[in-house]
N, C-alpha and C positions, 0 to 999 in steps of 0.2 A: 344607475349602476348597481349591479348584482354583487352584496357582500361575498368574499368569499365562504366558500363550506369548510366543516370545522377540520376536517384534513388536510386543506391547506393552510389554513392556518396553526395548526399544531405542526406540520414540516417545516411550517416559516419559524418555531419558535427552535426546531431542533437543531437546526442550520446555525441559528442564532448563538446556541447554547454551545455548543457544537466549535463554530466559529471563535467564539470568547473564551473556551475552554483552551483552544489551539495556540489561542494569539496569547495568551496568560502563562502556559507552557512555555514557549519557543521565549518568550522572556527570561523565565528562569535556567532555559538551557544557556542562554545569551548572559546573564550573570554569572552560573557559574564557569563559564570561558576566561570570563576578567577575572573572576576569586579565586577561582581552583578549584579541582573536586578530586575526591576519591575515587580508586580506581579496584574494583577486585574482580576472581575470575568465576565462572561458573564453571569451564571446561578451558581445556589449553589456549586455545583461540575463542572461546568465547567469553565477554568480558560484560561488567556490568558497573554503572558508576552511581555515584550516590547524586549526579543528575537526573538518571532516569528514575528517583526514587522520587525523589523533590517536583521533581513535573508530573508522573505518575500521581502524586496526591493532588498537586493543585488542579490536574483534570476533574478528579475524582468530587473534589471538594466543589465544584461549579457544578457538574451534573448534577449533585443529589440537591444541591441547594434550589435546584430548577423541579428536577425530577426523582423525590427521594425515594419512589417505588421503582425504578428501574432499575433493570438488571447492569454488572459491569461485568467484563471477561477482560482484564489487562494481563498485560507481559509481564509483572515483575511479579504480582498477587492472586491473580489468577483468575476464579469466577465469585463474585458476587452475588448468591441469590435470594431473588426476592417471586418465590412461586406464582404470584399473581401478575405480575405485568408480561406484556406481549411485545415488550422492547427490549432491547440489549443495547448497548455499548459496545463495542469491541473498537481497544485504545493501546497503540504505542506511544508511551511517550516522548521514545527516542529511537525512531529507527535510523539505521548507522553507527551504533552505540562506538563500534570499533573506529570508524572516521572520525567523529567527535573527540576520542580520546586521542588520537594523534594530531589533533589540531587543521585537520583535513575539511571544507566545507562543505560537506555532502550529507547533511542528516534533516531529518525533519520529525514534526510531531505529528501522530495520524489516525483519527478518529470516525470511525465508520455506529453507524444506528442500526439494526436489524428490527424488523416488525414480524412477529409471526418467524421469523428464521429467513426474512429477504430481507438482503440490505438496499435500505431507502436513502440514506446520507452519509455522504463523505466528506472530510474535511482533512484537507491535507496543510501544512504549513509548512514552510521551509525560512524559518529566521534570518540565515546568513544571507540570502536573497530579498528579503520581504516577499516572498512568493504564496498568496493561497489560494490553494486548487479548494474547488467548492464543486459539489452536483447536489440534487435531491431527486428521486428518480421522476422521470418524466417530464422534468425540466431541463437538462440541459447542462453540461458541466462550463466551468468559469475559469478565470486564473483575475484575480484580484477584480471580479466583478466583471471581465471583459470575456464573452460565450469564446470558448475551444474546440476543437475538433482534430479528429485523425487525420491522420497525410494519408495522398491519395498511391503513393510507392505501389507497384502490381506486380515487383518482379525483384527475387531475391537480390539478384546482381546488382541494384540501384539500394539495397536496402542497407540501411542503420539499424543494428541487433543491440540490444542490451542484453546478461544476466547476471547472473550471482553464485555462490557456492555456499553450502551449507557448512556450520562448524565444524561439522565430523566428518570431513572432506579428508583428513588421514584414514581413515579407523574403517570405510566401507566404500564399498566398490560403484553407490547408487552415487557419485558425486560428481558428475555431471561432464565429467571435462571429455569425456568421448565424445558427448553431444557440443561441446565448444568447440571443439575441432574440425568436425565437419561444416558446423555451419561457417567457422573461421574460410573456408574455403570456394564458401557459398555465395559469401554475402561482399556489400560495398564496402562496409565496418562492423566490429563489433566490439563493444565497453563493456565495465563492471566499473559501476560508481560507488556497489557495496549499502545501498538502500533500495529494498524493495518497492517502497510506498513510491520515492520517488522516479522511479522506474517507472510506471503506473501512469503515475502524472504526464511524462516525457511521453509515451506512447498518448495517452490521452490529446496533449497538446502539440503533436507532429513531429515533435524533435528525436523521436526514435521513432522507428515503424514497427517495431516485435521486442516484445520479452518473453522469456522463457525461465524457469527455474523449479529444482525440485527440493522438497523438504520444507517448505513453508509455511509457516505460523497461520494464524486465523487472525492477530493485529494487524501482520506482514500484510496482507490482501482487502479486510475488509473495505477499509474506504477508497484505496483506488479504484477497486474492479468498478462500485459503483463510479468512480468520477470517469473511468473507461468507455464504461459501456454507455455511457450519457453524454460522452464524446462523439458515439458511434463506433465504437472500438469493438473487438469480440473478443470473447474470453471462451476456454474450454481445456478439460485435461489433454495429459499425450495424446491421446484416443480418439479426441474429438467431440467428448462427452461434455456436456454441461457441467459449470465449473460450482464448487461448492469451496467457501471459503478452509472449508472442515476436512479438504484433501489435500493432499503436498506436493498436487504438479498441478502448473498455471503456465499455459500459454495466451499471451495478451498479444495482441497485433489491429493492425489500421484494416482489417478483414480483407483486401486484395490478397495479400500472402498468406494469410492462415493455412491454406490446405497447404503450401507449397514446405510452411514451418512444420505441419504435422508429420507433412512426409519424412524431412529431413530426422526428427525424432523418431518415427518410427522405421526409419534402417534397422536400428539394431536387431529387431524382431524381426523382421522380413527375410523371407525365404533365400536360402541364399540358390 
C-alpha cells in the first residue's frame, strides 16, 4: 500500500483542524443559548452578539495552535496577516447572527481554507441539528461523514429557490427583491432561511436546487462554494462569470438550471 503524499495528508490535517475548530464553536454558541448573551447593533438590522465574539476566538485559538503561520480573514476582526504563508482561513463564526438572536434555529459556524487564493476546504456546522457539512477539494463533499450531492431539478417550475437580503436593504436600490419577484413566479418555491453558509449546504445536499444573493461577505461563501462545487453544484456571478468569494453576487445551483437562473437575473438588463 502507497503511503499517501504529503498533500493529502496536510488536507486530512485541515479538515481535521477545521472540523474541531467548528464542533468547538457550535458548542459555545449552544452555551450561550442556555446562559444568555449580549446583543448590540452594527447598523439598524444588522446585529452582532458577544457569541459570535466568544466562538470567533475559540476558532481562532485551535487554528493557530495547529497552524500559527497562517493567515485568518474572520467577520468580527477581520484579516490576520502573516506575509509568509499560502493559506488563509476565511471564518464565520455565526452565520444567522439575526436568527440566533431571536431564538430561531437557523445559524451555523463556517469555515472555509484558501491555498494560493483557492479554496480547498470547507467545514460547515450546524449545532441545533448536529449537521456537518465537510468537502476538501477533489474529494467529494459530506454531511456527517455520509458523500452528498445536487438534485438532478432541470426545470425552474419543479424547482426549490432559496436567498437572502442584504442589511442595507432600506437605504439602496441593489436589494434584491425585484429579482425575488420574478423568480417568486418562476419557480415551485422559494425560502429565505437568513444564513448563507447554510444555503450552500442545502443546495450542496439536494434540498434546494438554486441560490441566489447579492452583497455577500467572503466568510458568507468561502466554505460552502467549496462543499458546492464538491457536491457537483455550479457556482458563478449574475453574468455567468467564475465566481470569486471576493465579489457580492453568487449564484449556486444543482447545474441543470443555472442558465435558466441566470436568465431570470439577467431581465433587468435585457433589452427591452
Amino acid at each position: 500500500m502507497s503511503l499517501p503524499d504529503e498533500q493529502d495528508v496536510l488536507l486530512g490535517t485541515l479538515i481535521s483542524v477545521a472540523t474541531d475548530a467548528a464542533r468547538q464553536a457550535g458548542a459555545v454558541l449552544v452555551e450561550c443559548t442556555r446562559t444568555g448573551f449580549r446583543i448590540e447593533h452594527k447598523q439598524i438590522i444588522n446585529l452582532v452578539t458577544d457569541a459570535d465574539h466568544q466562538a470567533e476566538q475559540r476558532i481562532i485559538d485551535v487554528i493557530h495552535e495547529a497552524f500559527p503561520t497562517h493567515r485568518v480573514l474572520a467577520e468580527e476582526r477581520g484579516l490576520t496577516e502573516q506575509p509568509l504563508s499560502r493559506y488563509k482561513w476565511v471564518i464565520d463564526p455565526l452565520d444567522g447572527t439575526t436568527n440566533f438572536a431571536h431564538g430561531f434555529p437557523a445559524y451555523c459556524v463556517s469555515i472555509g481554507v484558501e491555498c494560493d487564493g483557492r479554496g480547498i476546504i470547507g467545514v460547515i456546522y450546524d449545532p441545533t441539528r448536529d449537521e456537518l457539512f465537510t468537502a476538501q477539494i477533489g474529494q467529494g463533499a459530506r454531511l456527517n461523514g455520509v458523500p452528498i450531492s445536487v438534485s438532478t431539478t432541470d426545470h425552474l417550475d419543479h424547482a426549490l429557490l432559496v436567498t437572502g437580503f442584504a442589511y442595507d436593504i432600506r437605504e439602496t436600490p441593489n436589494n434584491n427583491l425585484n429579482h425575488f419577484v420574478r423568480f417568486a413566479l418562476k419557480v415551485q418555491g422559494l425560502r429565505r432561511t437568513g444564513t448563507a453558509a447554510l444555503d450552500l449546504c442545502y443546495v450542496a445536499a439536494g434540498r434546494f436546487d438554486g441560490f441566489w444573493e447579492v452583497k455577500l461577505n467572503p466568510w458568507d461563501m468561502a466554505a460552502g462554494v467549496v462543499i458546492l462545487r464538491e457536491a457537483g453544484g455550479r457556482v458563478t456571478d449574475f453574468a455567468g462569470n467564475p465566481h470569486s468569494i471576493y465579489g457580492q453576487q453568487l449564484v449556486a445551483s444543482n447545474g441543470p438550471i443555472h442558465q435558466s437562473m441566470l436568465d431570470v437575473l439577467q431581465e433587468d438588463v435585457s433589452p427591452s
